[in-house]
LUMBARO-744486 format. One line per 2 residues: number of its first residue (from 1); their letters; for each residue x, y, z of C-alpha. Coordinates in Angstrom, 3 decimals, always signed. Each point is the difference from the previous one (the first is absolute). Layout:
NUM> a> X Y Z  ...
This chain:
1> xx> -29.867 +6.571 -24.054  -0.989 +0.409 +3.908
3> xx> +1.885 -0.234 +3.024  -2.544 -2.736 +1.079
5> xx> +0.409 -1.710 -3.176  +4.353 +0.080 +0.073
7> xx> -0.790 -0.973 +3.837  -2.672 -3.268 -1.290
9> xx> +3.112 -1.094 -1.922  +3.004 +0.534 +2.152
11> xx> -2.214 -2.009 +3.328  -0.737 -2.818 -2.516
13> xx> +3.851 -0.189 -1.289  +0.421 -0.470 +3.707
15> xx> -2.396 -2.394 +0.698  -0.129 -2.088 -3.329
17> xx> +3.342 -0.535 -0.856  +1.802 -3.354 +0.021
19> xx> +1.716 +1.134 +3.472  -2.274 +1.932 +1.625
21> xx> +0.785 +2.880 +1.989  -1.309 +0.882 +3.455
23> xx> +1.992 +3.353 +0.443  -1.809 +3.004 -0.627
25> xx> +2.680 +2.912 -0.845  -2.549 +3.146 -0.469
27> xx> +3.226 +1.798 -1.274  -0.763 -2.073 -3.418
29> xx> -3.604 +0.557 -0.560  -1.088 +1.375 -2.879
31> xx> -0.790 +3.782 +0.872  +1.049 +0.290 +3.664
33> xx> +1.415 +3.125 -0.768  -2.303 +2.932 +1.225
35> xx> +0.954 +1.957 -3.659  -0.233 -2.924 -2.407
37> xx> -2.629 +0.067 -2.711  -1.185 -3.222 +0.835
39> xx> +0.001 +0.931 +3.912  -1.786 -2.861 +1.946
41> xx> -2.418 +0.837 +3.064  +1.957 -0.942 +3.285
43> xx> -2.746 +0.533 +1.823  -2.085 -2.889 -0.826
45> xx> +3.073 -2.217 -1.028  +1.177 -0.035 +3.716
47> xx> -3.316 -0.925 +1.248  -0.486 -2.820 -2.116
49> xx> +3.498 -1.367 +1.304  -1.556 +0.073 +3.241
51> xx> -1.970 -3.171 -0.870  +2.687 -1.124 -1.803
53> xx> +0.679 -3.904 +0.130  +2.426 -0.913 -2.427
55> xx> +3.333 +2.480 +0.386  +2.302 -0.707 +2.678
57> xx> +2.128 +2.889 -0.504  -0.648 +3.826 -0.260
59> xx> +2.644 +2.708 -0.694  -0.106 +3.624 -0.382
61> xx> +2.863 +1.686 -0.727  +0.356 +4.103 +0.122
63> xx> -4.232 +0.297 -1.755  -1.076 +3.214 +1.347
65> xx> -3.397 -0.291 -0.562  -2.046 +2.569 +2.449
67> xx> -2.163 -2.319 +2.507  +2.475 -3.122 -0.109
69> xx> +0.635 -0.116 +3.583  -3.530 +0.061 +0.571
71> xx> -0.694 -2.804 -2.620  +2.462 -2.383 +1.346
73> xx> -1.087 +0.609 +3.276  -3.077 -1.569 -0.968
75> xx> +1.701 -2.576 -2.096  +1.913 -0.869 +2.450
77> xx> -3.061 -0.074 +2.847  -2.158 -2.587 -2.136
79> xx> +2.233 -2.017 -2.262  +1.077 -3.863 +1.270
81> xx> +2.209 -1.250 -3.114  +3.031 +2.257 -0.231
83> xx> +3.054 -1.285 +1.806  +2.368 +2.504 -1.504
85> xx> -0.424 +3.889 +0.330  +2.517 +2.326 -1.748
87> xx> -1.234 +3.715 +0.880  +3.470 +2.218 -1.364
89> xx> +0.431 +3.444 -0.309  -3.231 +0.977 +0.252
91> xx> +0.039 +3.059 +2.376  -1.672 -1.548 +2.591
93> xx> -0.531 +2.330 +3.247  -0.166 -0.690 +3.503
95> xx> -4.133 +0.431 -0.607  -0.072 -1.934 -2.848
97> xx> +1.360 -2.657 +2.558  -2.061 +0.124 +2.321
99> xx> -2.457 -1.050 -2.177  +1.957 -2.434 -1.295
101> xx> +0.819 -1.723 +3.149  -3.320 -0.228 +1.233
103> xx> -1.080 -1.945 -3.307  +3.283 -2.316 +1.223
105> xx> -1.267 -0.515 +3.469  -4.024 -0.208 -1.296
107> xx> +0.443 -2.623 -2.644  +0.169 -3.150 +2.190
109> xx> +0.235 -1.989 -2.809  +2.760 +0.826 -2.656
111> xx> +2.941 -1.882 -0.414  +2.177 +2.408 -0.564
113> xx> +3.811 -1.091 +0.245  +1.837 +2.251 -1.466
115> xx> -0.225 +4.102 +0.374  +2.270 +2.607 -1.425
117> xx> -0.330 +4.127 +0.270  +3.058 +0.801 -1.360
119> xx> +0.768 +3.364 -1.272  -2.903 +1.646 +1.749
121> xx> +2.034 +2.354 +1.431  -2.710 +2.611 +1.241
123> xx> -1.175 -3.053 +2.374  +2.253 +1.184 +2.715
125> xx> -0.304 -0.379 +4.023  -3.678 +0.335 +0.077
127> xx> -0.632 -2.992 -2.630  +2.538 -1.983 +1.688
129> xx> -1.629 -0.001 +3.126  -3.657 -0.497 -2.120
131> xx> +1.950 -3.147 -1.475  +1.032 -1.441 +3.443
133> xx> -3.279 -0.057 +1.691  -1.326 -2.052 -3.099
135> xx> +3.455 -2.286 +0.285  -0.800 -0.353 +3.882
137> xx> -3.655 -1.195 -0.820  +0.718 -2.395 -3.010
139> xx> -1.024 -3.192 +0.246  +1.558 -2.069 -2.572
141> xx> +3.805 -0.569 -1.165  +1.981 +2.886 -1.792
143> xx> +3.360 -1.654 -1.391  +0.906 +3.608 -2.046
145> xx> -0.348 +3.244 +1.155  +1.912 +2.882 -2.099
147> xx> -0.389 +3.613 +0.805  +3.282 +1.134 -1.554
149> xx> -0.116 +3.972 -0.674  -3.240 +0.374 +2.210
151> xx> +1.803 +3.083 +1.880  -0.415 -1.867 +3.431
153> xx> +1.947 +1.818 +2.946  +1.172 -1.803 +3.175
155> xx> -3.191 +0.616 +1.895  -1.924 -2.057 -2.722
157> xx> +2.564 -2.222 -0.561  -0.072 -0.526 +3.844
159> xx> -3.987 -0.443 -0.006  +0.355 -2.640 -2.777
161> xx> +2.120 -2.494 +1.672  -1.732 +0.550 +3.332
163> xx> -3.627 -1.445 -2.185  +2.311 -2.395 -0.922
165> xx> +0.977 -1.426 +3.704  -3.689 +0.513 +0.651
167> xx> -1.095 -2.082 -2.728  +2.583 -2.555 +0.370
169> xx> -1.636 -2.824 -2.383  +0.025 +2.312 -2.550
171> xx> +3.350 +0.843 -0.096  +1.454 -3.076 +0.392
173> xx> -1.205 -0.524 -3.552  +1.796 +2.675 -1.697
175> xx> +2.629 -0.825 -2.413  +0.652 +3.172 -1.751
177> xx> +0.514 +3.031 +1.876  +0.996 +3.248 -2.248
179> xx> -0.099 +3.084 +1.837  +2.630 +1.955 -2.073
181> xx> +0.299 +3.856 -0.395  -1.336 +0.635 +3.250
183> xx> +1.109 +1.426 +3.059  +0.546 -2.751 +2.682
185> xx> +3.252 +1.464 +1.647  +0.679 -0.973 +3.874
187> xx> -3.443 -0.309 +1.470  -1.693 -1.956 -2.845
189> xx> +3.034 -1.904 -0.302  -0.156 -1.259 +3.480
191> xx> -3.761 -0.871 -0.142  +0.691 -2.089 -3.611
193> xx> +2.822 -1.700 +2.385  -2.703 -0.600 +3.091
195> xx> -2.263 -1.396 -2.078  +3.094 -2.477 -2.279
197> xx> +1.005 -0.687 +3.419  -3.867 -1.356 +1.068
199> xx> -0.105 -1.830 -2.723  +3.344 -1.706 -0.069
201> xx> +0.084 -3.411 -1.889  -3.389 -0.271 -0.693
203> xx> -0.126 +2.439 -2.107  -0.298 -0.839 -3.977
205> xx> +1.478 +3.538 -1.316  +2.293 -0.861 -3.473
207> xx> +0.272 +3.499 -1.234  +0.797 +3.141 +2.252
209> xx> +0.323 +3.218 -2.369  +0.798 +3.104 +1.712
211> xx> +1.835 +2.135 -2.582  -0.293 +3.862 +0.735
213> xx> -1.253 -1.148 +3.293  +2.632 +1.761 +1.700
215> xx> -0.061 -2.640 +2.934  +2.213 -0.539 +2.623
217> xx> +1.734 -3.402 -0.963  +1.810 -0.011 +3.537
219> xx> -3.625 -0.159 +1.692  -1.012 -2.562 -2.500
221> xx> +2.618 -2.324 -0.643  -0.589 -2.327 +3.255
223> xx> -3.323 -1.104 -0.683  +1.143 -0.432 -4.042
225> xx> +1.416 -3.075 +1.451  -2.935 -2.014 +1.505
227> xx> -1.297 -0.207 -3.766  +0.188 -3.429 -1.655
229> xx> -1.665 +0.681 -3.020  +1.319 +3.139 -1.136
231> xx> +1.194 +0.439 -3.434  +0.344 +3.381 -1.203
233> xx> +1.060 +3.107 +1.684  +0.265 +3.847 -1.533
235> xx> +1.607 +2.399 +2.195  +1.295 +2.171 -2.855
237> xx> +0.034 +3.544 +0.106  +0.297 +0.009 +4.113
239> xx> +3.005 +0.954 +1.509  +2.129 -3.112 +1.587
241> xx> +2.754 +1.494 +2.425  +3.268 -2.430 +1.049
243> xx> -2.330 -1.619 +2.935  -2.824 -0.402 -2.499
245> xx> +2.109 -1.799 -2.052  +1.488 -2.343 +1.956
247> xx> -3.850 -0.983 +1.475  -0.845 -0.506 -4.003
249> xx> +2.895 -2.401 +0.062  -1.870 -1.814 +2.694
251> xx> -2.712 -0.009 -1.292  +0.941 -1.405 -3.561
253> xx> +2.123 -2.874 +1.920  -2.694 -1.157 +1.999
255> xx> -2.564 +0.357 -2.238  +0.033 -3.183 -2.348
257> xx> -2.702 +0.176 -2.143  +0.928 +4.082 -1.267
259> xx> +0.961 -0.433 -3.402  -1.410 +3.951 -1.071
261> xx> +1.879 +2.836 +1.625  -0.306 +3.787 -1.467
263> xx> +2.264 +2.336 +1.969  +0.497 +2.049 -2.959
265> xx> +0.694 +3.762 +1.046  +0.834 -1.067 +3.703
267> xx> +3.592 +1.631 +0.353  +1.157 -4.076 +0.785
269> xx> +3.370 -0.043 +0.716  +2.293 -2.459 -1.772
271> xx> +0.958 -2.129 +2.816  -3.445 -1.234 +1.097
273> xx> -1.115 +0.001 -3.867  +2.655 -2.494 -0.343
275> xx> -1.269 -2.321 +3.050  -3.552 +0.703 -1.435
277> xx> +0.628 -1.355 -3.443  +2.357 -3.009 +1.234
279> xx> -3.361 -0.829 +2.584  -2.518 +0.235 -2.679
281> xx> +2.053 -1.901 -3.149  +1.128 -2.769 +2.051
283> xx> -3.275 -0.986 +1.406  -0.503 -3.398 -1.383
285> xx> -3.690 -0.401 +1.261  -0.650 +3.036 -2.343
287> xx> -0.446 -0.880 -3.803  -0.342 +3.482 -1.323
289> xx> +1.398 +3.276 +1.456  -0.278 +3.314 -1.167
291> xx> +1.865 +3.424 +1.548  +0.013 +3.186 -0.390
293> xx> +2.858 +2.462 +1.077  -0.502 +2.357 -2.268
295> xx> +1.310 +3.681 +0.634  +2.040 -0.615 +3.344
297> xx> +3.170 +1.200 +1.470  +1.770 -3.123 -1.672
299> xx> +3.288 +1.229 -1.766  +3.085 -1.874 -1.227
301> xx> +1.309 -0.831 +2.999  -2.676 -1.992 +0.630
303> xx> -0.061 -1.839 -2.980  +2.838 -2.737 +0.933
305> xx> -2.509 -0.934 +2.740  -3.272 -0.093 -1.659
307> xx> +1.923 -1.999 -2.703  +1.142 -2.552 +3.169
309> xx> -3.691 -0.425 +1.014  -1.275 -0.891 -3.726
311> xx> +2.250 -3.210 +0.286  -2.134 -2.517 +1.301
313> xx> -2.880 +1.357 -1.876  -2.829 -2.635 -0.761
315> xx> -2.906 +1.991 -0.166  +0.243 +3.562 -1.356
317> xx> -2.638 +0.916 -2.447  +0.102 +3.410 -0.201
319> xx> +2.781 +2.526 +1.143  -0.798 +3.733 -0.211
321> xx> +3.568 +2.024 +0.758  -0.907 +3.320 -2.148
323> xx> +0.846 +3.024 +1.599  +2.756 -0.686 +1.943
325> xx> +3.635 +1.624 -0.745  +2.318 -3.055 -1.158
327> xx> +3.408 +0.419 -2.140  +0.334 -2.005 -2.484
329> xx> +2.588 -2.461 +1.762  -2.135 -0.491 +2.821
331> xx> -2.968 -0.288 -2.282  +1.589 -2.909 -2.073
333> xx> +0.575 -1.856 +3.108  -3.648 -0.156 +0.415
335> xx> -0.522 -1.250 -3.493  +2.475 -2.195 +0.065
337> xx> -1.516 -2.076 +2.455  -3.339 +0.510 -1.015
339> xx> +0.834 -1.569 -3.227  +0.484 -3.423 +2.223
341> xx> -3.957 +0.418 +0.830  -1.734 -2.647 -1.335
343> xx> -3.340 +1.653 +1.571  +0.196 +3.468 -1.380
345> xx> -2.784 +1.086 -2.099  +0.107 +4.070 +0.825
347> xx> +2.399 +2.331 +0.345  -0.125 +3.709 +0.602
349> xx> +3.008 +2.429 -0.164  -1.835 +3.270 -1.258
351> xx> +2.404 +2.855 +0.968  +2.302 -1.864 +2.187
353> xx> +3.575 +0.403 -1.393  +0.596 +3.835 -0.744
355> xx> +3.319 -0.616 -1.584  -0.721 -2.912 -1.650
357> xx> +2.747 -0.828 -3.181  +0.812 -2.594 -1.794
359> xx> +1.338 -1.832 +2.170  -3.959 -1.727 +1.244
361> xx> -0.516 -0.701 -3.416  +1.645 -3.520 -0.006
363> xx> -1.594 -1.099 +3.814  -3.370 +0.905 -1.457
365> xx> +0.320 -1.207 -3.131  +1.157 -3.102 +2.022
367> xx> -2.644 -0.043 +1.864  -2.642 +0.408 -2.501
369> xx> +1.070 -3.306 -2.018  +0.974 -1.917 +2.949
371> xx> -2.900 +0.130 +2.119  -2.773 -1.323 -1.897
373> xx> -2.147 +0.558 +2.470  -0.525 +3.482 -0.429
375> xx> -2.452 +1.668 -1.722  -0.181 +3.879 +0.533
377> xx> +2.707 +2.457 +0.596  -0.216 +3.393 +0.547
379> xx> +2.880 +1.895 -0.148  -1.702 +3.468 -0.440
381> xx> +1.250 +3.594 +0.999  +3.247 +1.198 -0.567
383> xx> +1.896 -2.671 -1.469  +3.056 +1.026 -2.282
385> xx> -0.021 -0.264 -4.014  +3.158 -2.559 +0.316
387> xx> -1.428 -2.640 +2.001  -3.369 +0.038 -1.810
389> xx> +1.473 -0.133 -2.981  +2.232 -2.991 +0.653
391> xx> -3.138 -1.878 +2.283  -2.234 +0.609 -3.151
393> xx> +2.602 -1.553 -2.373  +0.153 -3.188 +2.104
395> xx> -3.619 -0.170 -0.076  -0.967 -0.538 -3.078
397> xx> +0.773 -3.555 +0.564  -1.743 -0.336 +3.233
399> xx> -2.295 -3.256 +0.339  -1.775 +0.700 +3.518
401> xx> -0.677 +3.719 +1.111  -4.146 +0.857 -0.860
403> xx> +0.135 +3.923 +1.180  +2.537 +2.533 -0.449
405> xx> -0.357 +3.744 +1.506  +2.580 +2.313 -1.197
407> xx> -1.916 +3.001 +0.779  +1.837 +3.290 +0.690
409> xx> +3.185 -0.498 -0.668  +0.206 +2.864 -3.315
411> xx> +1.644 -2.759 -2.495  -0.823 +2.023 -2.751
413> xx> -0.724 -1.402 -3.134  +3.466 -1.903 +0.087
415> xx> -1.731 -1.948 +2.743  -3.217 -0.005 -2.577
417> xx> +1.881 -2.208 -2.585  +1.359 -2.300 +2.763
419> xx> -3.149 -0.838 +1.207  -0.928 +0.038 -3.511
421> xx> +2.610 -2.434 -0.411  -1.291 -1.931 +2.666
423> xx> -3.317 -0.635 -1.237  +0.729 -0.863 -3.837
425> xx> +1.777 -3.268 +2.039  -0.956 -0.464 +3.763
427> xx> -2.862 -2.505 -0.340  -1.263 -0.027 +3.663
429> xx> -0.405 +3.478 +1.048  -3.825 +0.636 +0.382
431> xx> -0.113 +3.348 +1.833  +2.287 +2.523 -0.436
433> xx> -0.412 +3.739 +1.671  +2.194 +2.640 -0.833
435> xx> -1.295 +3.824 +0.134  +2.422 +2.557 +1.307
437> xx> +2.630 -0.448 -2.041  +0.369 +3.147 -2.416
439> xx> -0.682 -2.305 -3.236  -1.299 +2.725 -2.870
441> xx> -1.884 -1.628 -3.272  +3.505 -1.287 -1.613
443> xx> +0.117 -2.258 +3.086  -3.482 -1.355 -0.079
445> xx> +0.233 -0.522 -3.710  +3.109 -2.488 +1.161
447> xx> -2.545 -1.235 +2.724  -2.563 -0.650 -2.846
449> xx> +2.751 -2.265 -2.521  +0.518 -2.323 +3.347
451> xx> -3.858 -0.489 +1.058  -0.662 -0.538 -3.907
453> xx> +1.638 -3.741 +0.214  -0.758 -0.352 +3.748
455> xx> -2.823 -2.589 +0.393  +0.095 -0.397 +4.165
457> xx> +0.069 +3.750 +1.455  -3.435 -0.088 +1.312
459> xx> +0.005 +4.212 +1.874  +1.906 +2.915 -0.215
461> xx> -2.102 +2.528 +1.566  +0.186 +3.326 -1.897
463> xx> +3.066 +2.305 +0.910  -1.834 +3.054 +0.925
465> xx> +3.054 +1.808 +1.626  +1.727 -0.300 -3.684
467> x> -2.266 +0.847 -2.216
């Protein structure tokens, strides 16, 4: 069998099926990799899409094929159909971008909407500041722009939003703005806050994502404000001091329409993550909310008060707390009044109660079969043999939690035949994970009697650390 052949039959799956497709993922193409046996010709597969009039989407994801750059350079000069352009990990350079670029700025015609380079992390200054000029020359809408992990330093991070103030139409179409792992720090922090502040309430930006970025929030926060539309914002992984924190606080409270905050890995100090959490689950004009303070400076005296500010919950969706240092008292506080949510469909609490004992068995068990809302738990990393062996035992009559992590936690094969236990009579369960936990072939055989009468578990991805 050919490549061109496999290739024949994988385009006409796409195109002939009962839902046609009009994405174009190269990553699952029948001999796109360089060594395969049945390796396709890139060459003249690129410059067919050129002409291409049916696919609306292309994505590349990490194919190192050598002359790429140069191909989608010319793909990318000629072609008029493809709205969505997904070019990952695919060691573009600062020359490759240039030529790149220009094939932006020459193709008057494409209607390109969408354009990620994430992961190309050899693009650097020079291919930041290729990037810009193109930006500054566009003439159409771009509503998502990602260059997450593009190794951008403040000087191109500086150049970027100045093409943005000097194309002004343009950017008052952008929606999605990713510009994680990269290197904003003062200077390109105060240029991303000139250009916010130009913009003001006209502009349509939902989702700000700036993990990694390591941004200066205090520069930023201000213009945060004027944003009426915005929806999601990831600041995790950058440093939020006691000033910081209070301006996040701000933020949050006059910000109604943020229902998706990430300041995982922040240092956020209890007192404002309190405020922040009251803000965000007691915004009625928000249906769904979903945070994420995962990994903080949150401890058990803090617990009383983020326990306090989950009262008057009515939209939390998902609640991400894993990482931080609880006791078990403080911890069941927490669950106690979680198990009130009627909204709850998430919860996270991977390695966040180093002494946990039996005494958080009964608020989660609680919880679990009193909020029938929820769906997945994860309560992964570190958790003691007591209080999964007791949580276990009260849910093998659970009717309403669909995902269960356990990973981590070294149950042992005691913990084996609980779970085993589990699934010879829990009949909604579908996804279970659980690698990490010392089980040896006695406990899997245990595993194996449960899953032999289970009809519903749907995955259990294989436990590689255990076996």
């Amino acid at each position: 069998m050919t490549a061109s052949v496999e290739f024949e039959k994988y385009i006409l799956g796409l195109t002939q099926s009962a839902t046609p497709c009009y994405d174009l993922d190269l990553n699952e193409v029948p001999g796109i990799e360089p060594k395969s046996d049945i390796s396709l010709a890139v060459g003249p597969l690129m410059m067919a899409l050129r002409h291409n009039a049916y696919f609306r989407s292309l994505k590349l994801d990490g194919i190192a094929h050598k002359g790429m750059p140069s191909l989608l350079a010319s793909f990318i000069r000629f072609n008029t159909t493809i709205t969505r352009l997904e070019m990952t990990h695919i060691d573009l350079t600062s020359q490759h971008m240039e030529a790149i670029s220009n094939a932006i700025v020459d193709n008057l015609d494409s209607p390109l909407q969408v354009i990620s380079f994430a992961g190309n992390s050899h693009f650097g200054t020079g291919g930041g500041l290729f990037l810009s000029s193109a930006l500054q020359s566009l003439k159409h809408s771009l509503p998502y722009i990602d260059l997450s992990g593009c190794s951008l330093g403040p000087k191109a991070i500086v150049d970027l939003f100045l093409s943005f103030q000097r194309n002004f139409g343009m950017s008052l179409t952008i929606r999605t703005l990713d510009l994680s792992k990269n290197k904003m720090e003062d200077l390109g922090s105060e240029h991303f806050a000139n250009w916010l502040s130009v913009c003001r309430e006209r502009s349509p930006l939902q989702r700000i994502i700036l993990a990694r970025a390591h941004i200066n929030f205090i520069t930023i926060s201000a213009p945060l404000r004027y944003l009426k539309n915005l929806q999601e914002l990831d600041i995790s992984h950058n440093k939020l001091d006691h000033a910081a924190c209070q301006l996040l606080r701000t933020v949050v409270e006059t910000t109604p329409t943020l229902h998706i905050l990430n300041v995982s890995h922040c240092k956020l100090e209890g007192e404002h993550a309190a405020l922040i959490i009251k803000a965000m689950v007691t915004n009625a004009a928000c249906v769904e909310t979903r945070i994420n303070m995962g990994h903080n400076k949150l401890n058990n005296k803090d617990a009383l008060a983020i326990s306090a500010a989950l009262r008057g919950n009515v939209n939390l969706r998902y609640f991400n707390l894993g990482g931080n240092k609880f006791k078990a008292k403080g911890l069941s506080s927490i669950l106690h009044t979680l198990a009130t949510s009627s909204t709850l469909e998430t919860l996270v609490l991977d390695s966040c109660c180093p002494s946990s004992t039996a005494e958080l068995v009964e608020p989660l068990a609680h919880l679990v079969n009193t909020t029938h809302a929820l769906k997945a738990l994860s309560i992964a990393g570190g958790f003691s043999k007591c209080l999964l062996g007791g949580f276990l035992v009260a849910l093998k009559t659970n009717e309403s939690l669909e995902e269960l992590s356990v990973v981590d936690n070294k149950m042992g094969d005691v913990g084996a035949s609980l779970l085993g236990d589990v699934l010879s009579s829990n009949v909604f369960l579908q996804t279970l994970h659980l690698d990490g936990n010392h089980i040896t072939p006695s406990g899997f055989r245990c595993l194996k009697m449960g899953l032999s009468t289970n009809q519903i578990l749907r995955r259990m991805p294989f436990p590689w650390k255990d076996f």
